[in-house]
ROSE-4610 file (N, C-alpha, C; in Angstrom, 1 decimal, always signed):
// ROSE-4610
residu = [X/X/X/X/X/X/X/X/X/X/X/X/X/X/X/X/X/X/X/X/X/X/X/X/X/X/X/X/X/X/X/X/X/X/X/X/X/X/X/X/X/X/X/X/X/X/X/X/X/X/X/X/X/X/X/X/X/X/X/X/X/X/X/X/X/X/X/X/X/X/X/X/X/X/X/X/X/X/X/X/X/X/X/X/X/X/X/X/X/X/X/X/X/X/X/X/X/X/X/X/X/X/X/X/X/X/X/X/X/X/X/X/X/X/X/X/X/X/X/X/X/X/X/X/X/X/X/X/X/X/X/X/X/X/X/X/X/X/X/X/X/X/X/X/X/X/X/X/X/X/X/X/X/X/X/X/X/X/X/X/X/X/X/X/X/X/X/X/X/X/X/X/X/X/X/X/X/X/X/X/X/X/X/X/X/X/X/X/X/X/X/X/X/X/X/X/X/X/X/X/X/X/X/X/X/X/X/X/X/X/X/X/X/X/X/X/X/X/X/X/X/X/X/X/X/X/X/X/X/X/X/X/X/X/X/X/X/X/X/X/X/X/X/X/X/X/X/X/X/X/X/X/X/X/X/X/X/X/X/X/X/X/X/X/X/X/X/X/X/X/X/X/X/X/X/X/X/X/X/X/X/X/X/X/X/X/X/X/X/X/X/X/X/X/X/X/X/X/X/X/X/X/X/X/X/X/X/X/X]
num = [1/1/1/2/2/2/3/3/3/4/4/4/5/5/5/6/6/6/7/7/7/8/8/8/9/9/9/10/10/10/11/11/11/12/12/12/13/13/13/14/14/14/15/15/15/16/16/16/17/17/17/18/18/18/19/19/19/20/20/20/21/21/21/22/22/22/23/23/23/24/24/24/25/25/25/26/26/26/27/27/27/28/28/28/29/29/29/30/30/30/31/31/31/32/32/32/33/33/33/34/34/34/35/35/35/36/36/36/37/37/37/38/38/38/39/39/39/40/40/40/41/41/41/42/42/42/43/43/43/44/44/44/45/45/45/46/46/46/47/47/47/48/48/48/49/49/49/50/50/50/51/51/51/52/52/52/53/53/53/54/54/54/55/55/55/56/56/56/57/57/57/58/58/58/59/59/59/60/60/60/61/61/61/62/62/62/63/63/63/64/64/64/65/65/65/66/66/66/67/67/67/68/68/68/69/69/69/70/70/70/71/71/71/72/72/72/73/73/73/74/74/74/75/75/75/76/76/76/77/77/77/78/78/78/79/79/79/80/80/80/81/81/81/82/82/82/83/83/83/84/84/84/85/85/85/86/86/86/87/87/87/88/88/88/89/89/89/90/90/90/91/91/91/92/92/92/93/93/93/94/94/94/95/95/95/96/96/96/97/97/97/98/98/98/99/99/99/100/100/100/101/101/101/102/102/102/103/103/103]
x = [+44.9/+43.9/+43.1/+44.0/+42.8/+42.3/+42.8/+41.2/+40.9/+40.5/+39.7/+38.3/+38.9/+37.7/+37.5/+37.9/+37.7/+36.3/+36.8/+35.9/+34.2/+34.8/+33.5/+33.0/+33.1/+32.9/+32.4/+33.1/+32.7/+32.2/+32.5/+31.8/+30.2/+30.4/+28.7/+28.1/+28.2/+27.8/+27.4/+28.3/+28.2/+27.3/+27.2/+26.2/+24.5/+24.6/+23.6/+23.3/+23.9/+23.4/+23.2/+23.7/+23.3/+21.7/+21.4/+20.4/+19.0/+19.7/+18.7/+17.9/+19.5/+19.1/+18.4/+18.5/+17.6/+16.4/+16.3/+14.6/+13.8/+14.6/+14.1/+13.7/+14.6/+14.5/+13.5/+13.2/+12.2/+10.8/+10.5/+9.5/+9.0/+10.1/+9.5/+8.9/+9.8/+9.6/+8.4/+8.1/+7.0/+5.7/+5.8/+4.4/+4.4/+5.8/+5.6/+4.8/+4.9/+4.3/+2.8/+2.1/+1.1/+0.5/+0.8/+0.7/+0.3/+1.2/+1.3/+0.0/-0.2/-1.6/-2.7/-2.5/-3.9/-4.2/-3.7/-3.4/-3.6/-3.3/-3.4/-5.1/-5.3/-6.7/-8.1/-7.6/-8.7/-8.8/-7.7/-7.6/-8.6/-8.4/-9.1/-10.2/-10.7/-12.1/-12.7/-12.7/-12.8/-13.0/-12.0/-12.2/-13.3/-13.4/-14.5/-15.7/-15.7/-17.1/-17.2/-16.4/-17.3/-16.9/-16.5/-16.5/-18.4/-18.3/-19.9/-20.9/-20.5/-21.3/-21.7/-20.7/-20.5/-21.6/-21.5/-22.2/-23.7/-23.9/-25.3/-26.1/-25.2/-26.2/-26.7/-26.4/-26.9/-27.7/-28.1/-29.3/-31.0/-31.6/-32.8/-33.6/-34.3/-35.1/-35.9/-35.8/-36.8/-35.9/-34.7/-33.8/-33.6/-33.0/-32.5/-33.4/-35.0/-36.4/-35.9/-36.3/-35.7/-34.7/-33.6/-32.9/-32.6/-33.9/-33.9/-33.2/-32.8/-32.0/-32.9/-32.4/-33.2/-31.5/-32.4/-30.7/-30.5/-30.8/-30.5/-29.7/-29.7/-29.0/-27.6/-27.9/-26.6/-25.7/-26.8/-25.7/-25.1/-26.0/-25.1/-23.6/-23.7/-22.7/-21.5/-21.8/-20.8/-20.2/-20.9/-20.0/-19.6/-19.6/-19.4/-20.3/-21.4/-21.9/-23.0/-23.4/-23.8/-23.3/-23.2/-23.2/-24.6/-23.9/-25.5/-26.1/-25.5/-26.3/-25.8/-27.0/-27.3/-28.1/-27.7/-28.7/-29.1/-30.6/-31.4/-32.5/-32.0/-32.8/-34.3/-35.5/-36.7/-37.5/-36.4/-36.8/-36.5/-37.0/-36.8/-35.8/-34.5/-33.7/-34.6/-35.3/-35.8/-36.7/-37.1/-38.1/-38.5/-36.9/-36.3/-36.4/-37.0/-37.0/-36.8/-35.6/-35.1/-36.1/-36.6/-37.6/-38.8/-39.2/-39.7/-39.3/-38.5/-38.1/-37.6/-38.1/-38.3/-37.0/-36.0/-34.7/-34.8]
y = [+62.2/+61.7/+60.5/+59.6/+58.8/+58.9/+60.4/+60.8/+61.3/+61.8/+62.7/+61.3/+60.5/+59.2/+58.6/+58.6/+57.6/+59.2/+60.0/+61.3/+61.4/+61.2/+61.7/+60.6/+59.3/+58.6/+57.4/+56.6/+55.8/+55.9/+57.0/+57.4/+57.7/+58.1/+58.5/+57.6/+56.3/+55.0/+54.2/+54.4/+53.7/+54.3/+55.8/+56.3/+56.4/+56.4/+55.9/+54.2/+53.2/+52.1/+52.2/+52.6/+52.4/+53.2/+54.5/+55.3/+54.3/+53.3/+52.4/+51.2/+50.5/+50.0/+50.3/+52.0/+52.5/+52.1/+52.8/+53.1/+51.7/+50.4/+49.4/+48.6/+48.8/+48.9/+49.2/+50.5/+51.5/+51.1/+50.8/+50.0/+48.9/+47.6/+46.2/+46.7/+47.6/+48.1/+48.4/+49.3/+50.2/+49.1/+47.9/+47.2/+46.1/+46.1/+44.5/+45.6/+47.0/+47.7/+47.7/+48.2/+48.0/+46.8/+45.7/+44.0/+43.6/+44.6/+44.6/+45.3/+46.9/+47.7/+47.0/+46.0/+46.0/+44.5/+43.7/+42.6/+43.0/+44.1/+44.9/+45.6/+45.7/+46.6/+45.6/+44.5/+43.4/+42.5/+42.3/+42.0/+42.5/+44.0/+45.0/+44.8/+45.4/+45.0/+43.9/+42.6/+41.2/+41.5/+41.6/+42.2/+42.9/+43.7/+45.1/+44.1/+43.3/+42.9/+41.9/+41.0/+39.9/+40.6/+41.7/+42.0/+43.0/+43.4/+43.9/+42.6/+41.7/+40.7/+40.3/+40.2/+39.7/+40.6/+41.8/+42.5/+42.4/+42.4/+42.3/+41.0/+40.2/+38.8/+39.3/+40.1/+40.6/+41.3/+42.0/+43.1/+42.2/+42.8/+42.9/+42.1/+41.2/+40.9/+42.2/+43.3/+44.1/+45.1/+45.1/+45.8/+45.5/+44.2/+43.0/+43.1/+43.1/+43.4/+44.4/+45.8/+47.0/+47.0/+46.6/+46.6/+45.4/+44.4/+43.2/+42.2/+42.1/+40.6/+39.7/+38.4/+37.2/+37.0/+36.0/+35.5/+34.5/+33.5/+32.8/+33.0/+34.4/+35.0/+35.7/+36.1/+36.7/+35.1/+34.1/+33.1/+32.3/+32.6/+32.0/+32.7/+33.7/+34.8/+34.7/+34.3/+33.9/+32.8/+32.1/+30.9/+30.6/+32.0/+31.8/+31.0/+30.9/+30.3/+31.2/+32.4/+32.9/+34.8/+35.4/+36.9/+37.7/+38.6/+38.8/+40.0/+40.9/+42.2/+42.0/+41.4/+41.6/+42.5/+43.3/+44.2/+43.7/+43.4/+42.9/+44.1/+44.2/+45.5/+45.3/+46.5/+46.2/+46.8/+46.5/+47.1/+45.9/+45.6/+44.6/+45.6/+45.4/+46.3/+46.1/+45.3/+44.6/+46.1/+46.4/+47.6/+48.4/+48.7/+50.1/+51.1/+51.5/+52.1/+53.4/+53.9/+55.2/+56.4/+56.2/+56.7/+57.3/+56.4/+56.6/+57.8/+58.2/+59.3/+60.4/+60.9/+62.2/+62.5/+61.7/+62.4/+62.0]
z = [+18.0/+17.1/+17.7/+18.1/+19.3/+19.8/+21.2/+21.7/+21.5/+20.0/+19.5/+18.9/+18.3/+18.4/+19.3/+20.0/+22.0/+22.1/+22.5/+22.4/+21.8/+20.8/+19.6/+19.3/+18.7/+18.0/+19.4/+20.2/+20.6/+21.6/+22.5/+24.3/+23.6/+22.5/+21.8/+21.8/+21.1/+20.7/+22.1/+23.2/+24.5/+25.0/+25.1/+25.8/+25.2/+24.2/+23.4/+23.6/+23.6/+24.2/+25.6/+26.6/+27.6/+27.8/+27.3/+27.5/+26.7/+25.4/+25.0/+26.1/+26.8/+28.1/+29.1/+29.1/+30.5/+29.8/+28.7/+28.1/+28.7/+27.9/+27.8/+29.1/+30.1/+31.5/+32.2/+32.0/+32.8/+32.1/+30.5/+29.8/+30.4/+31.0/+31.3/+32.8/+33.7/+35.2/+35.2/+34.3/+34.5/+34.0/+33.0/+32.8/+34.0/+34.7/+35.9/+37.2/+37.0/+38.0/+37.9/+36.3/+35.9/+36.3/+35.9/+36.2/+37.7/+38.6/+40.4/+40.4/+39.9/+40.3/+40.3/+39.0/+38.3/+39.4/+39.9/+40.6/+42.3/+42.5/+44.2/+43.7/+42.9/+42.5/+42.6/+42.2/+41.8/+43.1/+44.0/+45.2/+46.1/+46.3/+47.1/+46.7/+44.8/+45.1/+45.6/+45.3/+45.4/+47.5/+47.9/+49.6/+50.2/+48.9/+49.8/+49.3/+48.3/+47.7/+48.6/+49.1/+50.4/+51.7/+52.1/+53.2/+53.6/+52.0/+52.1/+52.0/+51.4/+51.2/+52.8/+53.3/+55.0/+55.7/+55.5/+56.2/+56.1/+54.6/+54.5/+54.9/+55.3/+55.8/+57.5/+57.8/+59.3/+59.1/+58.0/+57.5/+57.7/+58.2/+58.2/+56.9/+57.1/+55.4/+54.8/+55.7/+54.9/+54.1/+54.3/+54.2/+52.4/+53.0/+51.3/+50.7/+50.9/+49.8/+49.1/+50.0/+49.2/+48.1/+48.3/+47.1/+45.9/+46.5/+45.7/+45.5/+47.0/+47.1/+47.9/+48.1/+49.2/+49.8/+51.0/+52.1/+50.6/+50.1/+49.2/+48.5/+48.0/+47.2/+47.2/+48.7/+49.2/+49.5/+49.8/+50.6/+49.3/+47.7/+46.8/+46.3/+46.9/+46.0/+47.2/+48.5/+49.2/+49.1/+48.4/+48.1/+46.7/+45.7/+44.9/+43.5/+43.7/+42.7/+42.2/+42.0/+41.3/+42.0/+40.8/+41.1/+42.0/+42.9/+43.4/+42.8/+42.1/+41.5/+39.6/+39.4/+37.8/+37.2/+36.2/+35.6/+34.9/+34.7/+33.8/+33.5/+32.0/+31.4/+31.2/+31.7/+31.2/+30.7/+29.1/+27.8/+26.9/+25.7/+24.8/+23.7/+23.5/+22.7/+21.1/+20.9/+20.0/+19.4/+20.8/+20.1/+20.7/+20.8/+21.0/+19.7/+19.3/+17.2/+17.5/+17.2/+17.1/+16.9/+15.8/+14.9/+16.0/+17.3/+18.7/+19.2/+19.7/+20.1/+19.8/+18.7/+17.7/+17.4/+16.9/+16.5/+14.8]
């Protein structure tokens, strides 16, 4: 009769907490991994973005026209004090009126 509850009753209960432990385990593992990707992801970009920044200061002034930068501009974004590609929309959302475009 005792190993029939050593058996049934408590190897169940143990193996059931420990399978809770894995779960909870594999949960924290798997967000300190997410945490690492997203941290190795933001690195890279941030790299590729002043390593292209680097490049383009050797480009040509006729080059930086074309896509609407100055050296000014590149040389602020190298140091950090302003972003060098902003989208600035040239439309007024103001009047944009739905009702305009036949739907």
């Amino acid at each position: 009769m005792l190993f029939s509850l050593l058996g049934n009753g408590l190897a169940a209960g143990a193996s059931a907490a420990s399978a809770r432990r894995l779960r909870h385990f594999g949960f924290h593992a798997r967000r300190a991994f997410e945490r690492v990707w997203r941290r190795c992801d933001l690195a890279f970009r941030a790299w590729g973005a002043r390593r292209l920044l680097r490049e383009m200061q050797s480009w040509p002034d006729e080059r930086l026209r074309d896509i609407g930068l100055s050296r000014c501009e590149i040389a602020s974004a190298i140091e950090g004090v302003k972003r060098p590609f902003q989208w600035v929309p040239d439309h007024d959302a103001a009047k944009m009126d739905p009702a305009r475009f036949g739907h």
